[in-house]
C-alpha positions in Angstrom: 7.3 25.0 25.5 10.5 23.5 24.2 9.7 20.7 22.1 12.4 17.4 21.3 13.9 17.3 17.6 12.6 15.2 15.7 14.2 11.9 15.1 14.1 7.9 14.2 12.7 5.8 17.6 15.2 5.6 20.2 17.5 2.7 20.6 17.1 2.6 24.2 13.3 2.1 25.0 10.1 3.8 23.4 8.9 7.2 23.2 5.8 7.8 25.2 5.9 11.6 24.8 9.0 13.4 25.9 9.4 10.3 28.2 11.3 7.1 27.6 9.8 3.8 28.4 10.4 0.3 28.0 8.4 -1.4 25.3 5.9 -2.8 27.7 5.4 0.2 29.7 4.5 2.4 26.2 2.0 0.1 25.6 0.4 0.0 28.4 0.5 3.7 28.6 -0.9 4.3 25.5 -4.1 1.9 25.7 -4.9 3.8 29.2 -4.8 7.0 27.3 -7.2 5.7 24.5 -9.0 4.0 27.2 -9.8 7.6 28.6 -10.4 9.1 25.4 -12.5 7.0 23.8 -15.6 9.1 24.5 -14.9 12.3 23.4 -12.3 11.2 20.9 -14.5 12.0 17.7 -15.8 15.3 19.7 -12.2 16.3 20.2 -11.0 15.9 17.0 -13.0 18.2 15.6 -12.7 20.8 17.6 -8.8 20.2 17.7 -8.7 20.5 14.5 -11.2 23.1 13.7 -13.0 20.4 11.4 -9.9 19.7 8.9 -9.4 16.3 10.0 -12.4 15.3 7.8 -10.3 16.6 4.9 -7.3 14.9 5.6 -9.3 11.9 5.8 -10.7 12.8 2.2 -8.0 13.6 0.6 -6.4 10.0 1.5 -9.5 8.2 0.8 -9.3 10.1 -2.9 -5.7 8.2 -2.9 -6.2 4.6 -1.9 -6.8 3.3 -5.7 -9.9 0.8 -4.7 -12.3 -0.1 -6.6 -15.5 -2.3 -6.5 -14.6 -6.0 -5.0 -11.3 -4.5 -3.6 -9.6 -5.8 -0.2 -8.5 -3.2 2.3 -7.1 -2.9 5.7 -7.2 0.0 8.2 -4.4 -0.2 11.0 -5.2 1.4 14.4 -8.8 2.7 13.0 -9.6 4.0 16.2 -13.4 4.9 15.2 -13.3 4.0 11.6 -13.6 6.8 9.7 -11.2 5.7 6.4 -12.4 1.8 7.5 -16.2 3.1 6.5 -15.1 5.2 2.9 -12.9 2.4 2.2 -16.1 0.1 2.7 -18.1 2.7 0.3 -15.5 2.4 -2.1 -15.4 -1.7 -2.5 -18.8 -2.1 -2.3 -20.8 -5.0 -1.5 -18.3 -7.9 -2.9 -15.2 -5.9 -1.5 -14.0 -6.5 1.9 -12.9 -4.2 4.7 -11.0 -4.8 7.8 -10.5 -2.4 11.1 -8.1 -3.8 13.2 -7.1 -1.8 16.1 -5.7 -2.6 19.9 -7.9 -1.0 21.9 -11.2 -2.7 22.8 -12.7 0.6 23.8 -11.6 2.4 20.4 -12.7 -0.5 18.3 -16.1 -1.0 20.0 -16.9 2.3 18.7 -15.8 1.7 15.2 -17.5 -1.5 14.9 -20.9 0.5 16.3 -19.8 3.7 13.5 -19.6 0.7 10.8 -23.0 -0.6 11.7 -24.4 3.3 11.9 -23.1 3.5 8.6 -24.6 0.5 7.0 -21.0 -1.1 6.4 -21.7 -4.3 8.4 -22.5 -6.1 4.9 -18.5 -5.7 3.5 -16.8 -5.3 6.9 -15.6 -6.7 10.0 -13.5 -5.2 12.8 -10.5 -6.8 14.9 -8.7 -6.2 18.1 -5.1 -6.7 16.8 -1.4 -5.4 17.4 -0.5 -3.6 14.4 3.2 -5.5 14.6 1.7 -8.8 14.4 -1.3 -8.5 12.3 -2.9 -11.4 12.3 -3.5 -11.6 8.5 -2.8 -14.0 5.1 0.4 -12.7 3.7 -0.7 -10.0 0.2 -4.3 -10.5 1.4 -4.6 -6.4 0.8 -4.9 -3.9 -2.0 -4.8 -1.0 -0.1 -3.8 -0.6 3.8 -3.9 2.6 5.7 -3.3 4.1 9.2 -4.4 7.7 10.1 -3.1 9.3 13.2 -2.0 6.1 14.5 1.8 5.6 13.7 2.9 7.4 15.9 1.1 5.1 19.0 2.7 1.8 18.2 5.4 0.3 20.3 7.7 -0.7 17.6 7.0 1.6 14.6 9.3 -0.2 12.1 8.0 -3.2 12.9 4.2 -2.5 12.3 6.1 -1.0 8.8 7.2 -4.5 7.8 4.1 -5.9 9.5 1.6 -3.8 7.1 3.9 -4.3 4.2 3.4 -8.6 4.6 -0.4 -8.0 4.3 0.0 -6.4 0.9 -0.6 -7.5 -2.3 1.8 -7.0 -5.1 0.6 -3.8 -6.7 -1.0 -2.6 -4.0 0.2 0.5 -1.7 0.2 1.6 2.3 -0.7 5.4 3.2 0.2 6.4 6.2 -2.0 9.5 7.3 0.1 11.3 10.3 1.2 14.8 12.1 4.4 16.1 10.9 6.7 18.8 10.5 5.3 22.6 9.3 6.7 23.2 6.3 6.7 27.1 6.7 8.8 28.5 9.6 6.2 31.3 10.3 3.6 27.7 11.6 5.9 26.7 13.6 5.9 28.9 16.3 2.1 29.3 16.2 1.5 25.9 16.3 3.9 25.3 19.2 1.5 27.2 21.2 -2.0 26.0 20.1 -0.6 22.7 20.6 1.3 23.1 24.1 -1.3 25.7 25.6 -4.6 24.9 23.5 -5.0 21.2 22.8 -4.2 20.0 26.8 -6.7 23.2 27.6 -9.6 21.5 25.7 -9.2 17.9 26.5 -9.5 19.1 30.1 -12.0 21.5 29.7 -14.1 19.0 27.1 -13.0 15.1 28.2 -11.7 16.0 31.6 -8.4 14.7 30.7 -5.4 16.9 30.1 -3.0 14.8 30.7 -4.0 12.6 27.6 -3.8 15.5 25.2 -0.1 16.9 26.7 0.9 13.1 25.7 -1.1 13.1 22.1 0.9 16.7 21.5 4.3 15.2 22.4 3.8 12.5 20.4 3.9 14.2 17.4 7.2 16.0 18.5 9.0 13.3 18.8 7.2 11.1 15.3 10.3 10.8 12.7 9.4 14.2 10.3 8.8 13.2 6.9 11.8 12.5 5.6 13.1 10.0 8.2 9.1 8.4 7.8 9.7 7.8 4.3 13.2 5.9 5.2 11.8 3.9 7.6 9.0 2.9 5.0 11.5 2.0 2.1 13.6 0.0 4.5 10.1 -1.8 5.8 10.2 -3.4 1.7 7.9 0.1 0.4 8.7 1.7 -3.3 8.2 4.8 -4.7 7.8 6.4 -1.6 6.4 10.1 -1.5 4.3 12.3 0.5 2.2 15.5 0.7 1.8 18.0 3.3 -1.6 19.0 4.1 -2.1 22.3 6.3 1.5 23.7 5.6 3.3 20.1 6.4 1.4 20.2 10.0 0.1 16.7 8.5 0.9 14.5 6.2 0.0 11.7 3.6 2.9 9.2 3.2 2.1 6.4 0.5 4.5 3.1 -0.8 3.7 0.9 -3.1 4.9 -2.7 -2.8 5.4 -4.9 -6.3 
């Protein structure tokens, strides 16, 4: 149970995990382990989490500044979530898009949207988040949770996201990170390495997805070298707030 430093993506190849891949092979990687998740991905979450990912997932939709008629995008929405408060908060003449690239993820936040009785304001799109197939500052708000750290090609999905925004508007990035307090990080090490592959075996039948989602975080730029990565992606007045002691956190940029 050693994890990597953190640190910016690799020059030579993607991160899948402690691995390094070529482009190509990440992505491919990554849509199988979604693929196998898809499921028991709500399920797991919460008992990964012991039920705080609902208040991550608060506290960002307390921060994404939308009000009735607003526009608002949500990168790699997996089962939608943020897509279906942001729809609450824009109201009927708003609009919401979920865009995410994994048919299996996305089928079940287009059927969570419907469940929710967001189909009116909504619509949901299999898309790359590094081409987003979107009007240039179509968005008011855009946000990704627990997805950044997926995409082949981080800084590009950065400047990808940041086209799509409106003047004014602002990105949050919702993501694991760095423990803030040196007496986590040693206990977190071990619920993460010894805990998290134990339940996704034990609950999805699938430990080897939940080794990769832990090392994925390891290796995620912390959240200082995120916040470079956003400012050089076109993003002002960048700042962030750890949640749970820095084990996650809320990056937001605003572009004018």
């Amino acid at each position: 149970m050693n994890p990597q430093a953190p640190g910016p993506e690799p020059s030579n190849g993607e991160r899948f995990g402690f691995r390094r891949v070529s482009p190509r092979e990440k992505t491919e990687r990554v849509r199988g382990v979604f693929d196998s998740v898809a499921g028991r991905y709500d399920l797991m979450n919460d008992l990964m989490s012991l039920g705080a990912h609902r208040l991550w997932k608060k506290f960002t939709l307390a921060r994404t500044g939308l009000r009735s008629g607003g526009m608002a995008l949500d990168v790699a929405g997996g089962t939608g979530d943020l897509a279906i408060g942001m729809s609450r908060q824009v109201g009927r003449s708003g609009r919401v898009l979920l865009a995410d690239i994994n048919p299996s993820m996305l089928r079940l936040g287009r059927r969570r949207l419907l469940d929710a009785g967001c189909h009116a304001n909504s619509r949901a799109v299999c898309a790359d988040a590094t081409a987003l197939p979107i009007a240039p500052a179509t968005f008011d708000c855009v946000s990704i949770g627990f997805g950044l750290r997926n995409v082949t090609g981080k800084a590009q999905a950065l400047k990808s996201m940041a086209g799509a925004i409106k003047p004014g508007g602002r990105l949050l990035v919702l993501e694991f990170s760095r423990p803030a307090l040196d007496i986590l990080k040693s206990a977190y090490d071990w619920y993460s390495f010894a805990v998290i592959p134990a339940l996704g075996r034990r609950v999805a039948g699938n430990a080897d997805s939940y080794r990769y989602l832990v090392e994925s975080i390891r290796v995620h730029p912390n959240q200082e070298a995120l916040a470079a990565m956003m400012r050089e992606a076109g993003f002002e007045d960048v700042r962030w707030h750890n949640l749970s002691g820095g084990i996650v956190a809320l990056h937001m940029g605003f572009r004018y």
